[in-house]
N, C-alpha and C positions, 0 to 999 in steps of 0.2 A: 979552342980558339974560335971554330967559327960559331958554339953556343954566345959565345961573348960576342961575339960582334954583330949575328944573323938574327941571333934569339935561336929557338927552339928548331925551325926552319932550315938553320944552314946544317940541320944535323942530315940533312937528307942531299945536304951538294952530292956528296961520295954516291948515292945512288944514283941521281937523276947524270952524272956523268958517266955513269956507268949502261943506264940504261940507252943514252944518247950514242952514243959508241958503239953501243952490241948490237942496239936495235931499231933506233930511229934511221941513225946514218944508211947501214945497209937498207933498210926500205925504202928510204928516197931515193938511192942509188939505182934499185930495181923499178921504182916511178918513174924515175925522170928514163932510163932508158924504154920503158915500156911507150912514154907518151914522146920522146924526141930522138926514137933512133931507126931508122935515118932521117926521118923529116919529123916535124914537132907537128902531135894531133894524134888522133883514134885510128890512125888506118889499121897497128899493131890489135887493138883489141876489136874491132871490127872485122881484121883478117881471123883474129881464132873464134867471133862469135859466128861467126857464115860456114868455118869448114865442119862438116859435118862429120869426119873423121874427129877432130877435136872436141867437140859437142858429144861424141860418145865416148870419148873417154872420160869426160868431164864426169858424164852420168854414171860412167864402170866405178871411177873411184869412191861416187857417194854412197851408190847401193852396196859396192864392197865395203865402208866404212859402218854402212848399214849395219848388215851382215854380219861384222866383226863386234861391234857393240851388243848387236842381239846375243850373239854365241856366249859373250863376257857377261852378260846381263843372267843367263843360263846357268853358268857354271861358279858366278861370284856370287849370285844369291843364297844359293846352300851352302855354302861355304863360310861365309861370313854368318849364318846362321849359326855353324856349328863351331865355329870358332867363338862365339858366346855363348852357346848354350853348353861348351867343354869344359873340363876342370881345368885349375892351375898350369896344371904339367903339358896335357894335352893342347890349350890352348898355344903354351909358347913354341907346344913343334909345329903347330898349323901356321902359326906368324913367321916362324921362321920359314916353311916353308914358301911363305909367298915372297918373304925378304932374299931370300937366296937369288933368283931370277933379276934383279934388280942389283945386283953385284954383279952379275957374270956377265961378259960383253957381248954386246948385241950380235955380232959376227959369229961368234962361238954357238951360242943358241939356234940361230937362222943357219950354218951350216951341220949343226946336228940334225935338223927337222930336215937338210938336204937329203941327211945319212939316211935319217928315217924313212923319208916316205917317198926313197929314189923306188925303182921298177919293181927291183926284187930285193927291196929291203925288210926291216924288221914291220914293218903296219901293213905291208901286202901279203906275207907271212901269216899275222892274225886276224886278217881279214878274207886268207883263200879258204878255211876251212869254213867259212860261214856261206859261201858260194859271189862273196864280194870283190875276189880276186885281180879282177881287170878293172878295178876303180882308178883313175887318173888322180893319182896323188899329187904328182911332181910336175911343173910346166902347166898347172890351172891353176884357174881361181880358188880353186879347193883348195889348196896347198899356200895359198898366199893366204885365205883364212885362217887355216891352222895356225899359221905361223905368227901371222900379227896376233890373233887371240890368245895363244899362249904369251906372248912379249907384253902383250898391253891389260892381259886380268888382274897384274896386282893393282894397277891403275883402278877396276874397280872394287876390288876387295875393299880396299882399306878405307876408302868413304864408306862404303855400306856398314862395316864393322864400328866403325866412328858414329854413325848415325845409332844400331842398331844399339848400343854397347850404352845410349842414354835414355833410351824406351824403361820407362816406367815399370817393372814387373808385377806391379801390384793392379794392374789396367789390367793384363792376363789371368793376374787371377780373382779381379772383381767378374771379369766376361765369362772364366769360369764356374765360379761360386752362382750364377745369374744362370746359368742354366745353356749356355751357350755350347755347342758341342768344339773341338779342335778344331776342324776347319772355316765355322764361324766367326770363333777367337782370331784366326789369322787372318783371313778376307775383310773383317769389320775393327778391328782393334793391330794388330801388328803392321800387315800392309801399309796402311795407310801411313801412319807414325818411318814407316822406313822410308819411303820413297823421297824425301831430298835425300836420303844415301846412294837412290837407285836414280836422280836426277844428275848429283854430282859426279858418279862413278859414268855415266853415258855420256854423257859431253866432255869430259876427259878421254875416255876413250876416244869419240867418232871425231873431237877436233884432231887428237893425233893421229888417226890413222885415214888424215886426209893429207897428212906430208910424208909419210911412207915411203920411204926409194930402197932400202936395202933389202928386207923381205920380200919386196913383190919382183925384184931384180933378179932375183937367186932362186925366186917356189915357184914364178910363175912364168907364163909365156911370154914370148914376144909380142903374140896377136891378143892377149887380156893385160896389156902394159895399162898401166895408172897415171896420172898426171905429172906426179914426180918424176918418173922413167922420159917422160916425154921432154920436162922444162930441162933435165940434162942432157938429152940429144939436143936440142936447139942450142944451149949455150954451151957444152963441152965438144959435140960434133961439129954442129954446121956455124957456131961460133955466131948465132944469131941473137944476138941480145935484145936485141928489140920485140922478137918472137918470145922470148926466153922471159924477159919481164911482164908481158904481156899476160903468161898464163900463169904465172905468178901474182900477178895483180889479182887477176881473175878468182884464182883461189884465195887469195884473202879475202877479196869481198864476200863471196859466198861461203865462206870462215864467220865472218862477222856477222851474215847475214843468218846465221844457224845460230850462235851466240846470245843474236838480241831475239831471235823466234823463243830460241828456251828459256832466255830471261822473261821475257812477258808471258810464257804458259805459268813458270813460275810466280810472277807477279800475281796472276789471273787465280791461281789455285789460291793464295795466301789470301788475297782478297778475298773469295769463295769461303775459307776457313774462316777466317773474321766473321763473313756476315754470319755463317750458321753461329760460332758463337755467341755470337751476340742476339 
């Protein structure tokens, strides 16, 4: 019905009301209270740019998103290597095992990694005989690492594997045949050819693990708390919405503001690629 009446266009009502509803609506919601609760203006985002307790946590949740990305960046590139470079069989248990974590509920996972890596659990266990014993796993930032990177690596597997899984094999073995040794093949020929997998899979990761509240709630301290921990004491405790939208705004901007930085390096490379081309 509404092909017939909109044309090709009204096939997208059912989304764009959908999208209005889940995502427009609550944003403006968190706007308008950020800029008129209780007077209408900037005092709200002006009071969290001046407090300087806010301003570092601002900073804790980027370097931890950092952090979190690099460790995923780490352990999802050889992985995603050998999950194309395995057989049949092999391949579908490495998929599966990254598909598993991504069925099981986020709570379940975050309080296993409680179980793990509380005082005297199982990771201080194999790490006392190595003389690493007294490592502060549980209530730091370490532990809020672990936990987001294991939660958010299939996030970068499965670009990397997507990207890597269309690499030309006969480019490896022309750079081979050429006289080129393995590590020259992979640094001058593979690298390259992967990285929008390794672009895609990073800013999936670092944009989610900049709204983070459950994992860093439950691995990590009170005094290494993240933004999210902070936007629901303002609006769940002290019932501040003003405050509460405020650093909510804040964090989207500098969302968006990471977004369009990676879209222009990406613009910037492609263009780079074109001119050597050409």
């Amino acid at each position: 019905m509404w092909k017939s009446r909109w044309g090709n266009s009204g096939l997208l009502i059912p989304a764009a009301v959908l999208v209005i509803a889940a995502f427009l609506l609550p944003l403006g919601v968190m706007v308008w209270h950020a800029l008129a609760d209780p007077h209408f203006g900037l005092g709200n985002i002006q009071w969290y740019l001046g407090d300087h307790i806010q301003r570092t946590v601002l900073l804790r949740t980027f370097v931890t998103a950092i952090k979190v990305t690099a460790v995923c960046l780490l352990l999802a590139y050889p992985y995603a290597y050998a999950m194309v470079a395995a057989g049949p069989r092999l391949r579908a248990a490495l998929t599966l095992l990254v598909l598993v974590p991504l069925w099981t509920s986020l709570m379940v996972r975050t309080f296993a990694w409680v179980i793990l890596l509380q005082d005297h659990g199982l990771v201080q266990r194999i790490l006392t005989p190595l003389g690493l014993g007294g490592a502060q796993l549980i209530r730091s930032n370490v532990g809020v690492i672990i936990g987001m990177s294991q939660i958010l690596l299939p996030f970068f597997v499965l670009p990397l594997y997507a990207v890597m899984t269309n690499i030309d094999r006969r480019l490896v073995l022309a750079s081979s045949s050429l006289g080129a040794r393995p590590a020259t093949t992979f640094l001058r020929v593979w690298l390259p050819l992967s990285l929008p997998g390794v672009g895609a899979g990073a800013l999936m990761v670092i944009i989610s693990s900049l709204g983070f509240y459950v994992t860093p709630a439950l691995l990590g301290a009170p005094g290494d708390s993240l933004i999210s921990q902070q936007i629901y004491v303002q609006v769940n405790s002290l019932l501040d919405w003003g405050h509460g939208g405020a650093m909510g705004l804040v964090l989207l901007v500098m969302t968006l503001a990471v977004l369009a930085l990676a879209l222009g390096v990406i613009r910037w490379s492609s263009r780079g690629k074109g001119g050597q081309s050409a």
